[in-house]
C-alpha positions as CSV (number, residue, x, y, z in Angstrom):
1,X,-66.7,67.0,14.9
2,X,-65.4,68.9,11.7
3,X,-62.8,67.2,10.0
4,X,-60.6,68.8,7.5
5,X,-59.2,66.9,4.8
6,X,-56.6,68.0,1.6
7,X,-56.9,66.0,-1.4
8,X,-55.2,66.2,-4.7
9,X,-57.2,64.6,-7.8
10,X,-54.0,63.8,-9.7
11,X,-52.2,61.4,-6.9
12,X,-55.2,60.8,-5.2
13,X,-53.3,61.4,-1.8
14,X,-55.7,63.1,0.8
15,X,-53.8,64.7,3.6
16,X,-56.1,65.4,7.3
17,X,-55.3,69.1,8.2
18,X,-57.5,69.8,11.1
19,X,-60.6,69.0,13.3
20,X,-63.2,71.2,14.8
21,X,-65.7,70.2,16.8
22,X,-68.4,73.2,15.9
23,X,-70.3,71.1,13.2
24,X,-70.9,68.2,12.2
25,X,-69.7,68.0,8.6
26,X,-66.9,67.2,6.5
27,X,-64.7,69.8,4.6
28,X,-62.5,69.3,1.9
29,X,-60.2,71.4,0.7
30,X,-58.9,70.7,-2.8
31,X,-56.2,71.7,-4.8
32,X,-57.7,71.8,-8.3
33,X,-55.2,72.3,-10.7
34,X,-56.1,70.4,-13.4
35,X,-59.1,72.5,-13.5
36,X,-58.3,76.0,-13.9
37,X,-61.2,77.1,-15.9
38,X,-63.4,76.1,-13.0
39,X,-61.9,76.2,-9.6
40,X,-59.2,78.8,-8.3
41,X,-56.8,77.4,-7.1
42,X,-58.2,76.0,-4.0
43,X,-61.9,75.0,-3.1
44,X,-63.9,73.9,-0.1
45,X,-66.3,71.3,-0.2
46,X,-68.9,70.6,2.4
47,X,-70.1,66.9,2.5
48,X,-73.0,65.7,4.4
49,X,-72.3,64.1,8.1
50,X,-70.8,60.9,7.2
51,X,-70.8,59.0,10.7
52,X,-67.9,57.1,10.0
53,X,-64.3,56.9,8.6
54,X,-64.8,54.5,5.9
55,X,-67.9,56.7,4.6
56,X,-65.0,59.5,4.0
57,X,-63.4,57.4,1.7
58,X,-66.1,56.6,-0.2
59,X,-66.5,60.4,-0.9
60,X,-63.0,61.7,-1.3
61,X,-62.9,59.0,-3.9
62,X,-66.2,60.0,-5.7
63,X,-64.9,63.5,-5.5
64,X,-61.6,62.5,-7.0
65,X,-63.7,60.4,-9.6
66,X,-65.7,63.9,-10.3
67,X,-62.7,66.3,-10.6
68,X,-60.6,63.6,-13.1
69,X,-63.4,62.6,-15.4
70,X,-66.7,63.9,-15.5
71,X,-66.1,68.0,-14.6
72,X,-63.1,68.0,-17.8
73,X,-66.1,66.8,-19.8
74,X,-68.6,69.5,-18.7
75,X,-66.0,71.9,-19.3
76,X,-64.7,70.8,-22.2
77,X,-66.9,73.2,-24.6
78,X,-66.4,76.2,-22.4
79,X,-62.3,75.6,-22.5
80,X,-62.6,75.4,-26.3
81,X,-64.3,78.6,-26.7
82,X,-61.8,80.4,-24.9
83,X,-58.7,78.6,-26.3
84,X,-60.5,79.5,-29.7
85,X,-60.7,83.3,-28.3
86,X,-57.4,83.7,-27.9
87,X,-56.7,82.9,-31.7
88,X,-58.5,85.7,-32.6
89,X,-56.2,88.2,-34.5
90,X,-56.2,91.2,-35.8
91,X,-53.8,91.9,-38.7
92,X,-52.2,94.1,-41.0
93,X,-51.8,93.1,-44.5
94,X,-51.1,94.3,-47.8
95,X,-48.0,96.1,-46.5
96,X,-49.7,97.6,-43.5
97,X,-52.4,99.2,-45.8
98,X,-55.6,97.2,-44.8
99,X,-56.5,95.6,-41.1
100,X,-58.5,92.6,-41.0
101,X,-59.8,90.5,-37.9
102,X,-58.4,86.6,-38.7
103,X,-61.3,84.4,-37.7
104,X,-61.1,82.9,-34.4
105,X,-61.6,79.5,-36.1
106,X,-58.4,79.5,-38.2
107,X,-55.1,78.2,-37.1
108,X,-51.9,80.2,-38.4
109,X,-49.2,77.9,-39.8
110,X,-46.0,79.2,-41.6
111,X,-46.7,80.4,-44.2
112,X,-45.4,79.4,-48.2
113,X,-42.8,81.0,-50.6
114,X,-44.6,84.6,-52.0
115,X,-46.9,84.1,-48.6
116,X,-47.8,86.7,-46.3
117,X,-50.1,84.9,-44.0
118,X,-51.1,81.1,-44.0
119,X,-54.0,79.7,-41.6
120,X,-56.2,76.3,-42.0
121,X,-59.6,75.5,-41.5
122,X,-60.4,74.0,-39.1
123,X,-57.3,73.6,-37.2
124,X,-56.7,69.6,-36.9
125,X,-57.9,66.8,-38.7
126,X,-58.0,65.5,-42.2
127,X,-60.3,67.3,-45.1
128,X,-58.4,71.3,-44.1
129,X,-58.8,74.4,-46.5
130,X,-56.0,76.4,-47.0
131,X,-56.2,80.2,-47.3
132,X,-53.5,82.4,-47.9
133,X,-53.0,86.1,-47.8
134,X,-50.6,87.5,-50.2
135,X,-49.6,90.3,-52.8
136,X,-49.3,90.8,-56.2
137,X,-49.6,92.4,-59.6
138,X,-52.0,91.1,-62.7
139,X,-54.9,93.1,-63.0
140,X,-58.0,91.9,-61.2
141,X,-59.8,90.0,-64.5
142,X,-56.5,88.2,-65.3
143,X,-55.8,86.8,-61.9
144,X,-59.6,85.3,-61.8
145,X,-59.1,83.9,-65.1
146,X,-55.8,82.3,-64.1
147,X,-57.5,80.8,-61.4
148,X,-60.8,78.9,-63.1
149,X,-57.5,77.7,-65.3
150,X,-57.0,75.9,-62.1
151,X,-60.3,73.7,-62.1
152,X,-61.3,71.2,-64.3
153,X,-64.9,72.0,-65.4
154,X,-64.6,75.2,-64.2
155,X,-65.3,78.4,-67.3
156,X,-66.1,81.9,-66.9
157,X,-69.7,81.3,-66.8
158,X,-70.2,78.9,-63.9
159,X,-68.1,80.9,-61.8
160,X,-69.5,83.5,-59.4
161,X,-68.0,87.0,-59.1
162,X,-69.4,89.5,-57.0
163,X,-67.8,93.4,-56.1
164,X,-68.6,95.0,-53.1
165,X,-67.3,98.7,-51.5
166,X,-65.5,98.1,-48.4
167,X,-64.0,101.2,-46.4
168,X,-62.7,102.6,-49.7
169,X,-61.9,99.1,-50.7
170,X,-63.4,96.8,-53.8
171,X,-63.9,93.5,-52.8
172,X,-63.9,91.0,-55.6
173,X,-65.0,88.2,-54.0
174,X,-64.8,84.9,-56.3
175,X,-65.9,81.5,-56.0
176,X,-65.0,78.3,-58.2
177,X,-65.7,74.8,-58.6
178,X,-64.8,71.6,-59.8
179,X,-61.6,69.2,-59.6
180,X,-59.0,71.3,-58.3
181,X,-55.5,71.2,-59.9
182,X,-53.3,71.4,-57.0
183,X,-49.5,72.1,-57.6
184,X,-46.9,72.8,-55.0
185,X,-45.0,75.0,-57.5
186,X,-44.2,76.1,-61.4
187,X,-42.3,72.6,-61.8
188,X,-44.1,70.4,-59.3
189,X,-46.5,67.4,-60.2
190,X,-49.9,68.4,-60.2
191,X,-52.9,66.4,-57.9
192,X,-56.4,66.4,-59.1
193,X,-58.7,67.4,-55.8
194,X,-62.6,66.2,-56.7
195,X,-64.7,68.2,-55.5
196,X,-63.0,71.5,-54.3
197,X,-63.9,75.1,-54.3
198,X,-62.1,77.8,-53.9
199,X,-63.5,81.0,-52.4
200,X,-61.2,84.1,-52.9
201,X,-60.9,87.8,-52.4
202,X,-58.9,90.3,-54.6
203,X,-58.8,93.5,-52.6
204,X,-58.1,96.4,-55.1
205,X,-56.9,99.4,-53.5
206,X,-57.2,103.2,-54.4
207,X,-53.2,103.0,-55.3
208,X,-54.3,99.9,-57.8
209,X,-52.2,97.6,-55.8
210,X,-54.0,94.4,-55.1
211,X,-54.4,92.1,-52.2
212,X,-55.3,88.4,-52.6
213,X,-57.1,86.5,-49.8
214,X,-57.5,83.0,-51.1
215,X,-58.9,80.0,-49.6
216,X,-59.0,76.5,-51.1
217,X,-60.5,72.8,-50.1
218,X,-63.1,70.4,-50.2
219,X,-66.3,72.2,-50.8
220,X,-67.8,71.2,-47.7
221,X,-65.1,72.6,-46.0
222,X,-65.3,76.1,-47.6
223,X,-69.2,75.7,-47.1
224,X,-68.1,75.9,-43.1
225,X,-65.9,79.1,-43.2
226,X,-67.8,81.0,-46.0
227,X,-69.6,82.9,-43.5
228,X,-66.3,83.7,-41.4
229,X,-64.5,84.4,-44.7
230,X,-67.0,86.8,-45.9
231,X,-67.4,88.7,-42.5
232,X,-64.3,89.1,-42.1
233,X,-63.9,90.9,-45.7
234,X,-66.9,93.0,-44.4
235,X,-65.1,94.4,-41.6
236,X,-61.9,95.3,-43.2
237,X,-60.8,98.8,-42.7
238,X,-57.9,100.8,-44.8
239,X,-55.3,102.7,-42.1
């Protein structure tokens, strides 16, 4: 005799729909809600002949066992990826002039006062890098300077500059080191960081205007994101 049997993983209530006698197994249908990356929203399962009631039991409960602990953990890298896919961005910046893919790694937060765009890396936990997109005026040579003015230890010499052509772009991609001297504005107290880095981008456009993607953290941090950082200042293009 088929027997036909609903159950629901979250209440563990199992509801007999139907019987058949054509075969000789055991068919579950289950509402699997609380996994939508692996089910639809319905599934049958076909058990092996159990002979007896209490041997259905024992089943439905190992398969509620299965659906509630151990498939969420199987899936668990598969969900991230995905949620991770969807934070994937394109965006304009620099006043619409330059479109950049965000990395699918960084979380977007508000951003600060003279901000365009905010994100951190990585998106939860303690030890974050902040990077910032924004706009502004200077000159190219005076804004890097202003910057290793920002890290103790930090001169001319020790830090790395590097220009690149991108799209009808220069890239001046900078990266310093030392004890960073973090300050939430002009007036604000500052707090020495050990062992930060930051690892910018000054975009200089055609027009001279100038486009600042900066990111700034524990060196291990940055170390992380370089590669995402720098690919994505590879693939810019200029509308």
């Amino acid at each position: 005799m088929m027997q036909y049997w609903s159950i629901r993983p979250q209440s563990y209530s199992v509801t007999k729909l139907e019987t058949s006698e054509t075969e000789a197994l055991t068919v579950f249908e289950m509402e699997t809600s609380i996994l939508p990356n692996i089910y639809p929203s319905k599934q049958t399962v076909y058990l092996q002949p159990t002979g007896v009631l209490s041997m259905n039991w024992r089943n439905l409960l190992a398969i509620a066992t299965l659906c509630v602990f151990v498939q969420p953990a199987l899936c668990q890298d598969k969900t991230e990826k995905k949620e991770a896919a969807a934070k994937a961005e394109v965006l304009e910046i620099g006043g619409g002039k330059v479109v950049i893919t965000k990395p699918e790694s960084w979380k977007t937060v508000p951003p600060g006062m003279m901000i365009d765009n905010e994100f951190r890396f990585p998106a939860e936990g303690d030890g974050a890098a902040r990077i910032t997109i924004s706009r502004a005026g200077g000159g190219v040579e005076p804004n890097i300077a202003r910057w290793i003015g920002q890290f103790e230890g930090a001169t001319k010499e020790n830090t790395k500059v590097a220009k690149k052509d991108v799209d009808k772009t220069v890239a001046h991609i900078v990266e310093i080191e030392g004890t960073f001297k973090e300050s939430k504005g002009p007036n604000a107290p500052v707090k020495k960081q050990e062992n930060y880095k930051m690892l910018s981008a000054i975009l200089e456009q055609k027009d001279g205007s100038l486009i600042f993607v900066k990111s700034t953290g524990p060196k291990d941090t940055i170390a992380k994101m370089r590669e995402d950082f720098i690919k994505m200042i590879d693939g810019l293009k200029n509308k």
